[in-house]
N, C-alpha and C positions, 0 to 999 in steps of 0.2 A: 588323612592319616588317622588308623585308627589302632586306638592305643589296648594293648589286653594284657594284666598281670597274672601271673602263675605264680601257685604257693611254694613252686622250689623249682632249680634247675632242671633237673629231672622231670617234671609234667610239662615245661616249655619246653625240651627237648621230644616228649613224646608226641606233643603237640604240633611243632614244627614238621616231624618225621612227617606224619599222619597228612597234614597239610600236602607235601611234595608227593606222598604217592595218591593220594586222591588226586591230584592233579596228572600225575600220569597215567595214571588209569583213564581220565577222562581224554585226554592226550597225551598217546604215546609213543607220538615224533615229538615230545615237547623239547623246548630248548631252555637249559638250568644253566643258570651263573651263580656259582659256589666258592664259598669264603672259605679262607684256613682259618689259623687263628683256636684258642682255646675252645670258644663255647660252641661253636657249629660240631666240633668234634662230637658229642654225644649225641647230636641228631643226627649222623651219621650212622653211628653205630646200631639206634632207633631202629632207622632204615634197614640199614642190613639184616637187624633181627627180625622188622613184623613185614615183612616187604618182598612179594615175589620175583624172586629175578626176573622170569618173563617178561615180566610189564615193564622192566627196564631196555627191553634190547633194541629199543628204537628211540632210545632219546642219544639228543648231544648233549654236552656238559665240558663249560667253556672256564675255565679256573678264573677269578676275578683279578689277581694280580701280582705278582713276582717282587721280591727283591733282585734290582741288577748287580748282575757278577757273582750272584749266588747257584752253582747249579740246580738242576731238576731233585737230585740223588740225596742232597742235604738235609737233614730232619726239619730244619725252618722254612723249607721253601713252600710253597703253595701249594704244589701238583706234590709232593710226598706226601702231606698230611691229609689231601682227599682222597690221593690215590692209596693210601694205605688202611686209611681206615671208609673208606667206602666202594673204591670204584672195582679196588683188587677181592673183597671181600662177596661184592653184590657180583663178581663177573663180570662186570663193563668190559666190551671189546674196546680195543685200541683206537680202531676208527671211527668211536662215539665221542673221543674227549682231546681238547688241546688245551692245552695250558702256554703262557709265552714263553718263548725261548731267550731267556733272561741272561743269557750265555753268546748270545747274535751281535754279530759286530754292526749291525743294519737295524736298529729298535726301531724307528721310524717304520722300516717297514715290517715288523712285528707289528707293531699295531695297525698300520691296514691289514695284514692277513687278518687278524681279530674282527676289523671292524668288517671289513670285506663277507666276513665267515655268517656275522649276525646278520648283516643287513641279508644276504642271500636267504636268510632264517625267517626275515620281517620283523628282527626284534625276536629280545629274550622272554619267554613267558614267565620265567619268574627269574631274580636277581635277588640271590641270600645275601644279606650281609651281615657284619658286626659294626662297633663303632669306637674307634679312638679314644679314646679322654681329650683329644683337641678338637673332637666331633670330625677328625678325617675318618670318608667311606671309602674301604679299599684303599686304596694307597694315594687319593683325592687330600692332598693338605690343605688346610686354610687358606686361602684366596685362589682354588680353582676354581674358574668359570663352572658355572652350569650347563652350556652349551659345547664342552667338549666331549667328544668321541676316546677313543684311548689315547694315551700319550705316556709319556716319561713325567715322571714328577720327580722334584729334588726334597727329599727326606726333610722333615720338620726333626730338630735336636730330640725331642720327645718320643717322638716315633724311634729313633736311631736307637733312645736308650731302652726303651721299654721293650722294641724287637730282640733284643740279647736273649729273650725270656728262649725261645724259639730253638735256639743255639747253646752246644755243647761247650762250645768254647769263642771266645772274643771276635765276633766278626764282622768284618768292616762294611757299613753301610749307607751308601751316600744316596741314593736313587732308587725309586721304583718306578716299575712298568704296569699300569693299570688299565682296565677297563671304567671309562669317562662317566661322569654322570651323567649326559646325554642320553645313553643307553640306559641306565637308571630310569629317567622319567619317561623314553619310548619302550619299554616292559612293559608287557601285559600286567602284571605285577610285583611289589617289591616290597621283602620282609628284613625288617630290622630286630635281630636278637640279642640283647642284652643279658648278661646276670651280674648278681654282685656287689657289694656295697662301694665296690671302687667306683661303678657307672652310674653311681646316686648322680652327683655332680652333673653328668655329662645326660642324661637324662632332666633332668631341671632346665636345662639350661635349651635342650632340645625344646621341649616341652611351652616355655616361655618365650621365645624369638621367634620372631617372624623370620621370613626365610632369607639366608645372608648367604654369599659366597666365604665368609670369614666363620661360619659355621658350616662345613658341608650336610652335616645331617641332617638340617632345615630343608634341604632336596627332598625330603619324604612330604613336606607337607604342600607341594605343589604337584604330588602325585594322586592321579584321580582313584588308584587301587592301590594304596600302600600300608602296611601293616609295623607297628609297633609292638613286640615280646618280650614283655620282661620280668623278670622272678620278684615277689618282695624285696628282698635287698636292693637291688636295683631301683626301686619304686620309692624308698621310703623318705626322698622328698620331696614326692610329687602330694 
């Protein structure tokens, strides 16, 4: 796990950009697993601005994870905020990108179509993420295994309340649908982006533990090619 500080959001967002299209460029059937969430959003846009569409028309891009019972269409959901601020922007065709159908009366088998989709892939080359304040990856809460593939997770109270942030108005949240850490550590690679002085904490505490199922973010340090991004604030108790 190897750890790099930026002197602001913005140069780790330029950063990370940079990062994903060199890697598409190098390969451009790559397969991307991509976070919502606040901070990825400015790498995205990165993207879109120094990034030639061309070199995108041959990847897939697999959304990392859903709140259940939330449609596609909602400004909180997963597949709106990459599809809106990257994939509609950069021209992604349709039959480059899925995201879970968090609206299926069959999750279960949402998640093999998911898992079914990577394994045909051999594994994600790379896997964006962010990180909880309870150090859940994706929607991975505190005591999921390491050796899961996707599954349903049941909402930690934390998550339930800080996800409002996402939402216009009060909505109800018990479950999500994620992509496993399993697929995390069989990635060719996997990048963890923080900013912020709220992820001081959650950084420190990453940074100090050896690798715990009660910490999911400890999954980075059992990864042979995994990267840690984070701005000063973020940093400033390590």
């Amino acid at each position: 796990m190897q750890i790099d500080k930026f002197e602001n959001a913005e140069k780790l967002a330029l950063h990370t950009a940079n990062y994903i299209i060199e890697l598409v460029k190098n390969k451009p059937n790559a397969t991307l697993i991509l976070t919502s969430g606040d901070t990825p959003v400015n790498t995205y846009r990165k993207i879109v601005e120094l990034a030639n569409p061309k070199d995108f028309a041959q990847v897939t891009i697999i959304g990392l994870d859903e709140w259940v019972g939330v449609p596609s269409t909602s400004e909180g959901s997963c597949r709106f905020i990459v599809e809106e601020n990257l994939l509609k922007p950069l021209g992604i065709n349709e039959s480059q990108f899925t995201f879970f159908d968090s609206m299926s009366n069959d999750l279960q088998n949402e998640c093999k179509r998911v898992d079914d989709l990577l394994f045909s892939k051999g594994g994600a080359d790379l896997m964006l993420v962010g990180v909880g304040v309870n150090g859940h990856i994706g929607l991975n809460e505190p005591g999921t295994s390491f050796d899961k593939y996707c599954h349903v997770s049941e909402l930690a109270e934390i998550t339930i309340s800080i996800g409002q942030k996402y939402f216009k108005q009060s909505t109800q949240l018990t479950q999500g649908i994620t992509i496993g850490l399993k697929h995390l550590l069989e990635a060719k690679s996997a990048v963890l982006i923080a900013t912020g002085e709220r992820k001081a904490e959650v950084l420190k505490t990453l940074v100090e533990s050896e690798p715990n199922v009660d910490f999911p973010a400890t999954v980075f340090k059992l990864h042979s090619n995994s990267y840690v991004w984070i701005d000063e604030s973020a940093a400033q108790l390590l």
